[in-house]
C-alpha positions in Angstrom: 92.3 71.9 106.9 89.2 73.2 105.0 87.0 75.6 106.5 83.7 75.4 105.5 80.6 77.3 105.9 77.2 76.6 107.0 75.5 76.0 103.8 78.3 73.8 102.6 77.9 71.2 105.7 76.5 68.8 102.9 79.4 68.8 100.6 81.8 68.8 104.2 80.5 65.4 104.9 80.8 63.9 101.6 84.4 64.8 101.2 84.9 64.1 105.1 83.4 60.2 103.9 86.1 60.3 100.9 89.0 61.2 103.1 87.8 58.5 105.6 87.5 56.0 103.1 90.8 57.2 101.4 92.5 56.0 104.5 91.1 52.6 104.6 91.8 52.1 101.2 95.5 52.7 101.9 95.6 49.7 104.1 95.4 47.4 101.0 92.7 45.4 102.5 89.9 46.1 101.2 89.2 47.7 97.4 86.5 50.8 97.4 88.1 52.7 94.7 84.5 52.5 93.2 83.1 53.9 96.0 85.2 56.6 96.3 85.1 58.1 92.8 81.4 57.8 93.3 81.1 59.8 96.3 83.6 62.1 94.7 81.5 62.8 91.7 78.9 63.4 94.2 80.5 66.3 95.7 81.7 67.2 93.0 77.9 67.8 91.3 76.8 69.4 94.8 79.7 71.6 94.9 78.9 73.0 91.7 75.0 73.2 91.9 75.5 74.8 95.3 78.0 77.2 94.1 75.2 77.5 91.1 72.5 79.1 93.4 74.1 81.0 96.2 72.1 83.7 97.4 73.4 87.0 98.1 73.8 86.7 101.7 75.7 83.5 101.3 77.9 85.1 98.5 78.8 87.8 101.1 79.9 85.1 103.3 81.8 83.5 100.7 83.6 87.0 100.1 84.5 86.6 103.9 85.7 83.7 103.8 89.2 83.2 105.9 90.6 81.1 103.1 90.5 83.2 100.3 93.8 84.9 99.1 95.0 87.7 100.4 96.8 90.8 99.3 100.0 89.0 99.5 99.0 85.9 97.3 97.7 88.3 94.9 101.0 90.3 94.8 102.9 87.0 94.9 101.0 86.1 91.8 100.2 88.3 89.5 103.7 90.4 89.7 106.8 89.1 88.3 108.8 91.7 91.6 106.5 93.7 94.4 108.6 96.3 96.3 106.3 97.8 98.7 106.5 101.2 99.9 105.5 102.2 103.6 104.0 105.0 105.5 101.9 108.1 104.6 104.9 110.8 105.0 102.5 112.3 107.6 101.7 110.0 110.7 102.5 106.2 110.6 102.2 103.1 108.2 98.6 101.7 108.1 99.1 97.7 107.3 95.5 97.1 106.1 96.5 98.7 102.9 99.3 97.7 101.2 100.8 99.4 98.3 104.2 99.6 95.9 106.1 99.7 92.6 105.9 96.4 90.6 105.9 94.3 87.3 102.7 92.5 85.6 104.3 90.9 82.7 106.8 93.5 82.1 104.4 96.4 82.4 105.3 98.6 85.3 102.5 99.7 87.8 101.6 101.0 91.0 99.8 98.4 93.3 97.7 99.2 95.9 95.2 96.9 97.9 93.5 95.5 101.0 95.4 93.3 103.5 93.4 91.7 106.1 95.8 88.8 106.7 95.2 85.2 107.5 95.6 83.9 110.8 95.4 86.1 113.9 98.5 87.4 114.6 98.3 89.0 110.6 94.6 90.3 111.1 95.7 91.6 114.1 98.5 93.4 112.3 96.5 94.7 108.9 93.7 95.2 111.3 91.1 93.3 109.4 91.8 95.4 106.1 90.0 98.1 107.9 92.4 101.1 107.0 92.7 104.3 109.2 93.4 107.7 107.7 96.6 107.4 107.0 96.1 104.5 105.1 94.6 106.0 102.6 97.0 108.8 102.7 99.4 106.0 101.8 96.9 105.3 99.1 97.2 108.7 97.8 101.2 109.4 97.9 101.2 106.2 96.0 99.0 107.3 93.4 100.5 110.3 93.2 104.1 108.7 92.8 102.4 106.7 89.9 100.8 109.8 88.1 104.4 111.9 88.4 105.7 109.2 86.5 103.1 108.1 84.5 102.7 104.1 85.3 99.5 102.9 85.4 97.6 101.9 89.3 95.9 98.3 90.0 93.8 98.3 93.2 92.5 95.4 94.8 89.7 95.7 97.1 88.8 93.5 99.8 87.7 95.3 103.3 84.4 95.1 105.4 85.4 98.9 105.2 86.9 102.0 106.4 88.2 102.0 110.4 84.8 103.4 112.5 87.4 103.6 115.9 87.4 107.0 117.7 91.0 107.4 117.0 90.9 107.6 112.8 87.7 109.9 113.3 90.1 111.9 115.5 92.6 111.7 112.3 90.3 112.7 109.7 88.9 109.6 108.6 86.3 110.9 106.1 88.8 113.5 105.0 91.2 111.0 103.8 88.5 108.9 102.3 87.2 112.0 100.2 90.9 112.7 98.9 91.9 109.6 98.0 88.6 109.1 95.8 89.3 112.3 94.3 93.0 111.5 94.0 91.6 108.1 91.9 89.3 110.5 89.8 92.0 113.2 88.9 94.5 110.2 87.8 95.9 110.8 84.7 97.4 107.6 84.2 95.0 104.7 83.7 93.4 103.0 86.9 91.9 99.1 87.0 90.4 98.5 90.5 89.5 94.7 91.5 86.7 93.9 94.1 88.4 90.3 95.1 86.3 89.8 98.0 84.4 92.6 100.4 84.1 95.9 98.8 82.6 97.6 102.1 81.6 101.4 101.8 83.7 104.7 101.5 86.7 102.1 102.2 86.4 100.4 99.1 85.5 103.3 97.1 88.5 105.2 98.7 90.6 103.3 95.9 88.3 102.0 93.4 87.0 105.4 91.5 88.5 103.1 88.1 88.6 103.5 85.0 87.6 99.5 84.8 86.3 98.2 87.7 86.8 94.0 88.0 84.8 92.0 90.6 85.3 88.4 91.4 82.2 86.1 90.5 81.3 85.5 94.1 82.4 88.7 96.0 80.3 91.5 96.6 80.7 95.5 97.1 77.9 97.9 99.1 77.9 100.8 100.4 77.3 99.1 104.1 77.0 95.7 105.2 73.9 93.8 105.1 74.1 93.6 109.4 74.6 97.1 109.3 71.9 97.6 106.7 69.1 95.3 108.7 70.4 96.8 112.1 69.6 100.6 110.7 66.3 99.3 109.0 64.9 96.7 111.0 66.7 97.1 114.3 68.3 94.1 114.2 71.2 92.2 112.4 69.2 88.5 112.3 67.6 90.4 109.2 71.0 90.7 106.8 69.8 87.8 104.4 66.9 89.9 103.8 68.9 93.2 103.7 71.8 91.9 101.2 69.0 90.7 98.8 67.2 94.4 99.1 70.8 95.7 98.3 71.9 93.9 95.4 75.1 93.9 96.1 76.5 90.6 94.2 78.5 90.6 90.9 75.8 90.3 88.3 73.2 92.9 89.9 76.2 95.6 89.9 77.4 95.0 86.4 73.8 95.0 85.7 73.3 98.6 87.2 77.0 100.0 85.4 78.8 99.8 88.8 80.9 97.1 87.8 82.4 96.2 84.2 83.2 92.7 84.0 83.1 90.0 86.2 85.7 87.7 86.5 84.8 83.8 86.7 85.7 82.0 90.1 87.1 77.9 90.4 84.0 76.1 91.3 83.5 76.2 95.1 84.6 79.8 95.1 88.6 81.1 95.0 89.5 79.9 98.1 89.2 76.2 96.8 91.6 76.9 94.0 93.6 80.7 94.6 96.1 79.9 92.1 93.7 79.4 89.5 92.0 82.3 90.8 94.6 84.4 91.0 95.4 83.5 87.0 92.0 84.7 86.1 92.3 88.0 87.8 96.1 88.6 86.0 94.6 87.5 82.5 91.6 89.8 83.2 94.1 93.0 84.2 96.8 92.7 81.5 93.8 92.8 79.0 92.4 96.2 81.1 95.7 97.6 80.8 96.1 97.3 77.3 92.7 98.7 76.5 93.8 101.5 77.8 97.0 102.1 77.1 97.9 104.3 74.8 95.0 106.8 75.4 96.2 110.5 76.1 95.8 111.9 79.5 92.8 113.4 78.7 91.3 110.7 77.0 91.7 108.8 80.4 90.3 111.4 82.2 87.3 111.8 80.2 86.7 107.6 80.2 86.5 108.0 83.8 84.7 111.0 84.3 81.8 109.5 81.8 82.2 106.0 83.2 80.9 107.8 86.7 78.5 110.1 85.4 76.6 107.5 83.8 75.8 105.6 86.7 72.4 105.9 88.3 
């Protein structure tokens, strides 16, 4: 069953009429194919002008939305074999990031990424994506493991961001988030981080310090959410429309201010109407990363990534 969000009630009753109408029609009694393929051309054209206009709050709820793929789809689908590799070597194994050795189109890479799972027993489990400190210590050994043997890191990001509990503060929470962004500067191997759906604060950043950083058409990546942005500013979180316009935190504003390198087109309606196709988008879009930078020296990876940063701003 579709879930669907506020502003798309209109296109949720024109395809709730089709599915209705689908069902009388395969009684044999009466002939509405006409109908149908009318309203379905209807939905189709509101689907795509609404998907035409969103507005950057509503782009930040498509980011969220539950249907989107996952980690897991995106491992599924863009590696030809994932074998993950678990725990920090210091405290536990944080499930909201999940990282390991595996195969895009025969290259070999390190992949590391976001889990914030998909029904409530999973979100429970990755914790929302939110990662504690040892999941980005995870993060680190990982990239580390790649750099000792020279294979190139993908990152996909997709958290509201970093876990605010008591107990990862305890841990060293901003500690780990500082290493592990340094760890992703210092690479000498090349580095391709993805923003496939929320790119939320130090959390994101924590393993998208790039070489090439990829965003999805309709996610978005700020250094705090709009509630938390209109709640600091305005005192309260009714205001986040208002505060993720001020922000500018969509695709084309952040490839517009050198944040972000290349966007990478959506299925109309968003990924989570068509993951596979959006998952083929983002694996065309990395194999062609990788091999614009493979090749390059050490040091000429480095340096790409030192002047890709100091250029910003």
């Amino acid at each position: 069953m579709k879930t669907f969000l506020d502003f798309e009630k209109p296109i949720a009753e024109l395809e709730t009429r089709v599915a209705e109408l689908r069902e009388t029609a395969s009684s044999g009694e009466i002939d509405i194919d006409a109908e149908i393929e009318r309203l379905e051309a209807k939905a189709a054209r509101l689907l795509k002008e609404t998907y035409g206009r969103l507005t950057p709050w509503q782009k930040a709820l498509v980011a969220r939305h539950p249907d989107r793929p996952h980690f897991k789809d995106y491992a599924a689908g863009l590696t030809d074999e994932f074998m993950p590799l678990a725990g920090d070597r210091g405290f536990a194994d944080d499930r909201a990031i999940v990282g390991g050795l595996a195969r895009i189109e025969g290259r070999r890479v390190v992949l590391i990424g976001h889990e914030k799972g998909d029904d409530t027993v999973s979100r429970l489990r990755h914790n929302f994506g939110m990662a504690k400190p040892e999941g980005y210590r995870k993060a680190i050994r990982l990239m580390q493991l790649a750099d000792r043997f020279g294979l190139p890191v993908v990152s996909l990001v997709d958290t509201p961001g970093a876990f605010p509990g008591v107990e990862a503060e305890e841990r060293g929470q901003a500690e780990a988030i500082a290493r592990s962004t340094e760890q992703c500067l210092a690479l000498r191997v090349p580095l391709v981080a993805a923003v496939v759906g929320e790119g939320g604060s130090g959390g994101a950043v924590a393993i998208a310090a790039a070489n090439r950083v990829l965003m999805f058409e309709h996610a978005v990546y700020s250094v705090i959410s709009p509630e938390g942005c209109a709640s600091i500013l305005w005192r309260t979180a009714d205001r986040a429309p208002e505060a993720a316009e001020a922000m500018r935190i969509t695709a084309a504003d952040l490839v517009t201010l050198g944040v972000v390198d290349r966007i990478i087109p959506e299925p109309v309606g968003g990924a989570q109407r068509a993951p596979m196709d959006a998952i083929a988008s983002l694996k065309q879009a990395v194999v062609q990363e990788l091999d614009s930078l493979s090749g390059r020296s050490p040091e000429e990876i480095l340096h790409h990534r030192r002047e890709k940063f100091l250029a910003i701003g």
